[in-house]
C-alpha angles and dihedrals in degrees: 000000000000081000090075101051084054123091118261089245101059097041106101095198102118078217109060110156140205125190133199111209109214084234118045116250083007118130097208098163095222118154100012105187132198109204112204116198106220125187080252104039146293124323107200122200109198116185115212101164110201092009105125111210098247083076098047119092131172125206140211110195129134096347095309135125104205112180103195108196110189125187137175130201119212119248093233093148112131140145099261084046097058124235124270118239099196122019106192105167109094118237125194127052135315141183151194138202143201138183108236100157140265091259092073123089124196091257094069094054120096122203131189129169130199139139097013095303131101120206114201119190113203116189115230104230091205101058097045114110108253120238119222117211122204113222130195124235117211121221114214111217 
């Protein structure tokens, strides 16, 4: 919990997080995510209930994942309907982000959706096992 009360810049998880609310000050518990460290890099679980897949997005820029979840609620509200007296579900559009590296491009990232949750894996650059590629050097006459 101390991890959040200390400066971006300072903080060494490969995964620190901001998130925007969709009301200021409001704790709306949308998006609540679970981060997994692997030997190969981050699984994400990211739960968006009700949320089809059509109006979820995710994001590569800058180093950034950013999911965006949108959702609308009909207006079926009508006289013969009744009125409603509290509307609680949230309706508009919300996002997350999280800090993956610059080194990971959009094609290294693996997303799945089901039951109302999307698991992202994101690769960790660092702890891949590095290639070596031999190269020729030509010799001029």
């Amino acid at each position: 919990m101390m991890n959040m009360l200390i400066p971006r810049m300072y903080r060494k998880s490969l995964f620190d997080d901001f998130f925007d609310a969709p009301f200021a000050g409001a704790n709306t518990g949308l998006m609540k995510t679970d981060v997994k460290a692997t030997d190969t890099g981050y699984e994400l679980e990211i739960d968006v209930p009700g949320i089809d897949k059509e109006n979820i997005t995710v994001q590569l820029e800058n180093g950034y994942v950013t999911v965006t979840a949108k959702t609308e609620r009909k207006n079926e509200e009508g006289k013969e309907n009744g009125h409603y007296i509290r509307r609680e579900r949230f309706s508009g559009t919300y996002s997350r982000s999280f800090y993956v590296g610059e080194d990971v491009n959009e094609e290294d990232i693996k997303a799945k959706f089901g039951n109302g949750t999307l698991k992202l894996y994101v690769p960790d650059k660092e702890k891949q096992p590095k290639v070596e590629t031999k190269k020729v050097i030509a010799i001029e006459d």
